[in-house]
C-alpha positions as CSV (number, residue, x, y, z in Angstrom):
1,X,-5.5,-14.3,2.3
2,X,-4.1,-14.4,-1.1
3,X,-0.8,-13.1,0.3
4,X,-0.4,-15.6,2.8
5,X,-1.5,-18.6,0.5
6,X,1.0,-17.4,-1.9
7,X,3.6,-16.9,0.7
8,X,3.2,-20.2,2.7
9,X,3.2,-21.9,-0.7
10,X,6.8,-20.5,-1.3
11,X,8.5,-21.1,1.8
12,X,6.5,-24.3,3.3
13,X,9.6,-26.6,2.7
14,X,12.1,-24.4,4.9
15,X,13.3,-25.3,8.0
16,X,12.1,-22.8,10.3
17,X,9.1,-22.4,8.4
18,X,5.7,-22.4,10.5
19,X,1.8,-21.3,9.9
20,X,2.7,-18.2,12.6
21,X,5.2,-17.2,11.3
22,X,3.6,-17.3,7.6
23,X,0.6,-15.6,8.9
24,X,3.1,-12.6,10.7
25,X,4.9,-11.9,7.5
26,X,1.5,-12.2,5.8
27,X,0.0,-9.4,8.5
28,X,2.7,-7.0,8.3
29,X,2.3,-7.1,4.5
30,X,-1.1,-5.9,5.2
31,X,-0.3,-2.1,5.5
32,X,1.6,-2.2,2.0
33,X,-1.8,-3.6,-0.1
34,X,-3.7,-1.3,1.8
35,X,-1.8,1.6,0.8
36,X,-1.8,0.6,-2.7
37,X,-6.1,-0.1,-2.3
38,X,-6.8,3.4,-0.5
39,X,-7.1,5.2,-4.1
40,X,-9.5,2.8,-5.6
41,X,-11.5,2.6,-2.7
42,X,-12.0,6.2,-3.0
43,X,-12.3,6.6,-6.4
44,X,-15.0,3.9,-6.2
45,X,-17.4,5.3,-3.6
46,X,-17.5,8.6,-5.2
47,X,-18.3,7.3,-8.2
48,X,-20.9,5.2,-6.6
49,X,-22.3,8.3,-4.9
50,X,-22.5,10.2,-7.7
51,X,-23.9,7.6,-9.9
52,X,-26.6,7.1,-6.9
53,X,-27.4,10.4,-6.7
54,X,-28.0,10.9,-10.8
55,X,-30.4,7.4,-10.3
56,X,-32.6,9.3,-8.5
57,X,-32.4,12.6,-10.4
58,X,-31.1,14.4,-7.3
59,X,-27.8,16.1,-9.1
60,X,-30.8,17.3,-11.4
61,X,-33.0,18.9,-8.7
62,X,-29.9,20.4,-7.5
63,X,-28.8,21.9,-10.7
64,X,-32.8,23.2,-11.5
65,X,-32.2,24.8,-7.7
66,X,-29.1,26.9,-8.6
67,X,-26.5,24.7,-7.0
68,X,-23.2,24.6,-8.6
69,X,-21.7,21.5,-9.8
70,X,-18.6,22.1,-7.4
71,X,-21.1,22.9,-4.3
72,X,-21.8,19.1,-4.9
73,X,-18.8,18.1,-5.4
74,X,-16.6,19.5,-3.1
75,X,-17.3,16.9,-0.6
76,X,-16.0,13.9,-2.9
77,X,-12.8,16.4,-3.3
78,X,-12.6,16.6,0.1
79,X,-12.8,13.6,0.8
80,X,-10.1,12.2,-2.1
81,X,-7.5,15.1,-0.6
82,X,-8.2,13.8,3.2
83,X,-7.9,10.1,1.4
84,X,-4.5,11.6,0.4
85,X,-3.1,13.3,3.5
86,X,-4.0,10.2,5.5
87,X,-2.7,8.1,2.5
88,X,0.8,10.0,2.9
89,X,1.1,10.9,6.2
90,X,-0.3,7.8,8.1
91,X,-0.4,4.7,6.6
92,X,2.9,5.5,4.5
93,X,5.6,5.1,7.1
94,X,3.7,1.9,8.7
95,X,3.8,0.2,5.8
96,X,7.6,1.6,4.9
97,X,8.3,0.0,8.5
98,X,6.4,-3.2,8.1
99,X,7.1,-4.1,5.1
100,X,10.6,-3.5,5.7
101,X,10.0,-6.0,8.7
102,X,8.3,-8.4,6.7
103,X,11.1,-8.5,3.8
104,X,13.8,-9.2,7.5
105,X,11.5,-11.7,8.7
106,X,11.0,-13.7,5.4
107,X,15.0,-13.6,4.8
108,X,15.5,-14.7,8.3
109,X,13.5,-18.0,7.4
110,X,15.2,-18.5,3.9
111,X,18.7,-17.8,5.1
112,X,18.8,-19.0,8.9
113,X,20.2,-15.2,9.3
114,X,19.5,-11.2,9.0
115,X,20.2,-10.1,5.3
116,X,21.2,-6.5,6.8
117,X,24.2,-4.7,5.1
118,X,26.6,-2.1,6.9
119,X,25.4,-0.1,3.6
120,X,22.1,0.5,5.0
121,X,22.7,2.8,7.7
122,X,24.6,5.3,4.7
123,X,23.8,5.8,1.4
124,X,25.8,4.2,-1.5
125,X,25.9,4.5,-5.2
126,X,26.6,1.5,-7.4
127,X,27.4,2.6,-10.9
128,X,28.5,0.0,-13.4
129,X,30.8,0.4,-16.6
130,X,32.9,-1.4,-19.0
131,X,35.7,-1.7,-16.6
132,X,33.5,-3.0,-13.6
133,X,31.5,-1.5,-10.8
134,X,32.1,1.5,-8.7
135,X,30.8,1.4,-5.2
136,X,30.7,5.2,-3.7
């Protein structure tokens, strides 16, 4: 929501500019934010869980009984490295791809036309001195 209210404020007073189209760039966006949220929404729960379960004395009982500290906490580490490995391997490339789509799609409506360069399809080094810039 915030991304679409800030992107629809920036490009309202183009040409080609409509709500659907707003709301697509908006949506594939999405992926992006959620890869960067993933991390604090699993930090968060375990500490909530953990924070619940020392409320009620729980972690307590379960230390009195013999249990290790990593017996209970191997499922919040399991659960932050399958955070991860979906993290990485999922969500990653979708939101490589969309924004990447997104980023087309917004240029498309500022420029009238794709912003693609030849240079994308092989890597290129820019390096820039006194004398001016070499292109490799």
């Amino acid at each position: 929501l915030i991304d679409f209210t800030e992107l629809s404020g920036r490009t309202t007073g183009l040409p080609g500019f409509t709500y659907g189209t707003a709301f697509a760039i908006s949506g594939l966006r999405m992926p992006m934010i959620m890869l960067q949220t993933v991390p604090f929404v699993g930090l968060f729960s375990a500490m909530a869980t953990l924070v619940s379960l020392n409320r009620r004395y729980e972690l307590v009982i379960a230390r009195s009984a013999g249990v290790s500290a990593w017996q209970f906490l191997l499922p919040c580490c399991i659960g932050a490295l399958l955070f991860g490995v979906l993290s990485v391997g999922v969500i990653n490339p979708i939101a490589a791809y969309a924004f990447s789509w997104s980023e087309k799609m917004e240029t498309q409506l500022r420029s009238g036309k794709s912003n693609t360069v030849s240079a994308d399809a092989e890597p290129w080094i820019r390096q820039k001195t006194s004398s001016g810039d070499t292109i490799i």
